[in-house]
N, C-alpha and C positions, 0 to 999 in steps of 0.2 A: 588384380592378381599381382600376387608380388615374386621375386624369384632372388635365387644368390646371385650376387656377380662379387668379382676379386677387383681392390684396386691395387695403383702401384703409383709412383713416382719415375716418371720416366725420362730421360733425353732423346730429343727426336734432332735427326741434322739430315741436310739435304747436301751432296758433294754435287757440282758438276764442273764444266768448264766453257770457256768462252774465247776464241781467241787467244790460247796457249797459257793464260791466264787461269789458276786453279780455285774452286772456290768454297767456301764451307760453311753454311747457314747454320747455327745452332740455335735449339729452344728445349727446355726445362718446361715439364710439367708436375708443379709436385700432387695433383692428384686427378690420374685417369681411374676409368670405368672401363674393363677390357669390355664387358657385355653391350656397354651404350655406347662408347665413344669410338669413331671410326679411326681407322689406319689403311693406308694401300692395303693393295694386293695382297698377298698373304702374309702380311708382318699381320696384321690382326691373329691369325694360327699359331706363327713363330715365336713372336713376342712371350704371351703367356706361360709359354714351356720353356725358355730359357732362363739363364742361371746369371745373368750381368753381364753376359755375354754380348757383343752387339750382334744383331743378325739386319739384314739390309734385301735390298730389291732394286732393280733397275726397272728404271720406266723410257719410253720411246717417245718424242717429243709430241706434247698433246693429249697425252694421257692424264695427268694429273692438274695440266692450265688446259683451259681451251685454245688449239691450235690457232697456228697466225691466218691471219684473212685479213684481205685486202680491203675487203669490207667496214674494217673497226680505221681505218684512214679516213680521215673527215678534213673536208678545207669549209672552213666559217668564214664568215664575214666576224672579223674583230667588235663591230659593233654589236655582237651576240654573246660576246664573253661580260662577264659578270666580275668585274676587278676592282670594285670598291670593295673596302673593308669597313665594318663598324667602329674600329678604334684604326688609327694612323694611315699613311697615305696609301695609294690604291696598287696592286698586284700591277709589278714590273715582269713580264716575259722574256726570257730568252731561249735563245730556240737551243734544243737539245735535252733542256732541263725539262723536271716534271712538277707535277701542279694538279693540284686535288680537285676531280671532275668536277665539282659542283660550280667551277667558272664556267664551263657551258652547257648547263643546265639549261632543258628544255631544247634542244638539240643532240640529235645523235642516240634519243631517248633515256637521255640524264637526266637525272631526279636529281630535286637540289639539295639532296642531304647525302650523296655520296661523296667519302673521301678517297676511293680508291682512286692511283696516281692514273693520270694522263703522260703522252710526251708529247713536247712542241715538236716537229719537225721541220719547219721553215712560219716564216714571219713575213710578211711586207707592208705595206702600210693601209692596206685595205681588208688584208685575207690573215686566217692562221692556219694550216694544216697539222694537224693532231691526230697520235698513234693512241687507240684504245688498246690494243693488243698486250697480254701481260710480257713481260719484259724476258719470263723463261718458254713462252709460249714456242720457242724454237728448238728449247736448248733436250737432251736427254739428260736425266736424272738420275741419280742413286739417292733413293730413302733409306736411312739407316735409324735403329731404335736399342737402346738398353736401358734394360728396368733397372733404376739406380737403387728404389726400397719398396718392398712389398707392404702393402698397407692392410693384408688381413681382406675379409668376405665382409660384403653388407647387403642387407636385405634392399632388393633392387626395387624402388616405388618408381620408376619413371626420374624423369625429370630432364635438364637440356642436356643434347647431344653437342658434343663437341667434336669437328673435323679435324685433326690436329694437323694435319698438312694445311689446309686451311688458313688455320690460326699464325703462320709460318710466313703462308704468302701474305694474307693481308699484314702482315708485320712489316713488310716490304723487302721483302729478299729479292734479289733480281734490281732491284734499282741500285747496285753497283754495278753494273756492267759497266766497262768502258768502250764507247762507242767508236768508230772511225774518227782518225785525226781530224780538226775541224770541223766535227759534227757539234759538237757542244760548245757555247759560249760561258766558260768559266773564270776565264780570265779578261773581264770586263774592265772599263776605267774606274769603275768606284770596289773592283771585288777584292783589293786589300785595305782597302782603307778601315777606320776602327773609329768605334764612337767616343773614344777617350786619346786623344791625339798626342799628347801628354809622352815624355818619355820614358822607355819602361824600365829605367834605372831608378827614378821617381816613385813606379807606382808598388816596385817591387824591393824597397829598400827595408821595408818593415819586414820582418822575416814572420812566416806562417807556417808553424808547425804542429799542423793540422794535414788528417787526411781530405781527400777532395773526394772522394769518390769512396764507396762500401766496403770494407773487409771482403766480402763476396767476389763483388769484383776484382778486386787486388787478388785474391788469389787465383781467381782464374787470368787472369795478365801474367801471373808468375808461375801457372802452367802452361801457357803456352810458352813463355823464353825457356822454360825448363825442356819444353820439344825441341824447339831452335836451335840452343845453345851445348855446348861440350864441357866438360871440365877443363881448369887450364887456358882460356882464352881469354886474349883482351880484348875487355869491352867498353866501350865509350858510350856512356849515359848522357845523351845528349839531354839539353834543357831541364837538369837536375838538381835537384832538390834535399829536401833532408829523407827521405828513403827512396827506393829503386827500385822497387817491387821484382825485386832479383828471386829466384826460390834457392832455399834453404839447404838444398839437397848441394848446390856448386858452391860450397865453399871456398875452392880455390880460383874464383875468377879474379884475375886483374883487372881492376876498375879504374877507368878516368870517368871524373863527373866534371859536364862542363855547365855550370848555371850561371841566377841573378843573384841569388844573395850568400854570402860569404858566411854566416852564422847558420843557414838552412844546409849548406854544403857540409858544415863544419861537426853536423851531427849526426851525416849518413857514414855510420860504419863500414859499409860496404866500398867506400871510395878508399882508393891507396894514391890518388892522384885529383888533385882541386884545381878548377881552371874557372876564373871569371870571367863574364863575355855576355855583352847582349848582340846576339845571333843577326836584331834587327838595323844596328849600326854598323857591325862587324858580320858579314857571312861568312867569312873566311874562316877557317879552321888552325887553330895553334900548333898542328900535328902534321908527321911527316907523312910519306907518301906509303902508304901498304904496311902501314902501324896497327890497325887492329884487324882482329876476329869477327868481330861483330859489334852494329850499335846499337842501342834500344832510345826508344823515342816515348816515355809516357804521357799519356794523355798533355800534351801541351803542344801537339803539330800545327791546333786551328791560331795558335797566336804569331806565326812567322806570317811576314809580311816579304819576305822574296825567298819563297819554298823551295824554288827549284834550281835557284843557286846552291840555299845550304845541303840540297842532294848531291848536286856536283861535287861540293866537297865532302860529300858523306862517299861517294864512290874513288875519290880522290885516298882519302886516308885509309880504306877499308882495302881487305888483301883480294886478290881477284876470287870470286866465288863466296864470296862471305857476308851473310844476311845485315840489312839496315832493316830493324822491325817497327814496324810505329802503330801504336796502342794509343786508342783515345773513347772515350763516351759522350754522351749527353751532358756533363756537366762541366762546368767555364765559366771566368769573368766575362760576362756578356761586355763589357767595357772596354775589353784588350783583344776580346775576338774579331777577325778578318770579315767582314763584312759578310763576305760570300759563304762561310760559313755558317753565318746567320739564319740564311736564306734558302739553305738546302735541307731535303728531308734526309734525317739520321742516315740511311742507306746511303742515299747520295754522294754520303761527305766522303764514303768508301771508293765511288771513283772517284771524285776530286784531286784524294791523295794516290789513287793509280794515276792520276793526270799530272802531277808533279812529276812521278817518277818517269812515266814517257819524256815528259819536256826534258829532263835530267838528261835524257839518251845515253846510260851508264849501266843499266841493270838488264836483268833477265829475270827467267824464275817465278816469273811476278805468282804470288796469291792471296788471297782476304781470310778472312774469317771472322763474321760475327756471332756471340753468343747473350743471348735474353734471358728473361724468365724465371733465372734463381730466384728463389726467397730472401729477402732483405732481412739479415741478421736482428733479433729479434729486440737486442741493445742496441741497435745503429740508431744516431739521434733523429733521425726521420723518419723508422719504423711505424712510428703511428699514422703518416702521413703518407707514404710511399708502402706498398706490401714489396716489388717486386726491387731485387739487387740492380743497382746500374749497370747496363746495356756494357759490351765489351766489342769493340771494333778493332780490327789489326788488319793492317798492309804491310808487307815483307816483301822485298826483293832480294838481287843478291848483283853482287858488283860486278859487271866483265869483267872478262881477263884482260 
């Protein structure tokens, strides 16, 4: 038997918080089933009938993960984890970070084909203790959904069901939390170090003027500074390049761009001010004290090798109350990235850069935002290769007074 059902193209975002820390999941679906595909609570009713409106729900902690139990805490003997790899050397643990269950497999009733994340909570040289619990399994939620395009009725044959909250969590929401001071070890002896040891006035003297990352994504990076940002403010484009993923709409911002190559600087029209500088000889900032409005950091945080210096003087130059934003994705010279970058699951790298900003001891405000799932523009040269747009991550604080 077959029946109508309506699709749509939808955004789905989950808001909640964590330790005064605000935080905002996004996912793009460009084709739901309102009949097959589920939604909480009554956004399945709401949705349908709305007009691009967003309409949203709160949930009570446990309602949509399963709640925390003491139960999902496991201490192993380390000789029960499974840390060789098939190609290069074998899974390095540190405690706090997390690690695709299938290391303790056959324990704890792990099958060895799950990747959903574990967390280390303590190490020693005999034992590990590991959190199963999801990482929101504590937290209260707001689901929020707007149909971005109505895709018309189709004759409903069956077929898979898709959870979309679901889809959200396994994506890894919630493994940016940032946990108590000295719970996590991120700052290791080997976590700045880089596979290309090389200096980066060397590796970046040839000017690339090329995008790194999807039109898709660039514009949603330039809607959110378009949230951020005011008309009339000066903004220091830290580690920049020949464009600035600035939006269109603030045509009067004052720009300083501070980058590596002099000919990549030289053709971003949006600069009225050029500063050369590699960040990782020089942390210090050319600028005086309470000079700008706001900074923006694109995708280029994971290549500083003493992060929470160049914060200090990002709170240093910045007026008290005034956003440092920092935008990054999945894509990078695997060569000039920070080792510990490497090594952490996408999500992760969202508290990483909260962990700079703590070590900074200069900001307030703190919140995230990641966004997935668009459609990769259909000219983008990877399009046949990639369907979905690169992943968008952002960390913002804002300066004390």
């Amino acid at each position: 038997m077959s029946m109508t059902s309506e699709q749509a193209a939808i955004e789905l975002r989950i808001d909640w918080e964590h330790a005064g820390t605000r935080h905002c999941n996004r996912q793009y679906f460009e084709k739901i089933n309102f009949w097959r595909d589920i939604l909480p609570g009554t956004l399945a009713q709401k949705l349908p009938a709305s007009d691009g409106d967003w309409v949203s729900e709160s949930f009570a902690p446990g309602e949509l993960v399963a709640p925390w139990s003491e139960r999902n805490i496991h201490r192993l003997k380390r000789s029960a984890l499974k840390l060789t790899r098939r190609h290069g050397p074998p899974i390095q643990l540190f405690r706090g970070r997390h690690y695709p269950r299938y290391i303790a497999a056959g324990s704890a009733d792990i099958f060895p084909e799950n990747v959903q994340p574990l967390r280390i909570l303590a190490l020693d040289d005999d034992a590990v203790t590991i959190d199963l619990n999801h990482p929101l399994s504590r937290m209260p939620l707001t689901v929020a959904a707007r149909i971005d395009q109505r895709l018309g009725a189709t004759g409903e044959h069956g077929g898979r069901c898709i959870d979309l909250v679901t889809e959200l969590f396994d994506a890894g929401a919630g493994l940016e939390i940032l946990h108590e001071p000295g719970s996590t070890d991120y700052f290791t002896a080997d976590a700045f170090t880089r596979m290309d040891p090389r200096a980066d006035a060397q590796f970046y003297s040839k000017p690339r003027l090329v995008q790194h990352i999807d039109s898709t994504a660039i514009a949603n990076i330039s809607a959110l500074y378009e949230r951020l940002l005011r008309p009339g403010m000066r903004v220091l484009d830290l580690m920049s390049s020949w464009v600035s993923h600035l939006p269109d709409s603030l045509t009067d911002l004052q720009v300083s761009g501070l980058g590596m190559n002099a000919e990549e600087l030289s053709q971003n029209s949006r600069l009225g001010e050029r500063v050369l500088q590699d960040l990782n000889t020089r942390p210090g900032l050319p600028f005086p004290d309470g000079g700008f409005d706001a900074v923006i950091c694109s995708v280029s945080v994971e290549y500083l090798v003493e992060p929470v210096t160049v914060l200090r003087e990002l709170a240093r130059v910045l007026k008290p109350g005034a956003p440092a934003i920092i935008t990054f994705s999945d894509r990078w010279f695997p060569t000039k990235a920070i080792a510990v970058w490497n090594d952490l699951h996408p999500f992760e790298r969202v508290a990483l850069v909260q962990e700079y900003f703590r070590a900074a001891g200069a900001f307030g405000s703190m919140a995230t935002e990641t966004i997935r799932g668009y459609p990769r523009p259909g000219d983008d040269k990877y399009a046949s290769q990639l369907h979905r747009s690169d992943p968008v991550f952002a960390v913002w604080g804002r300066a004390a007074g």
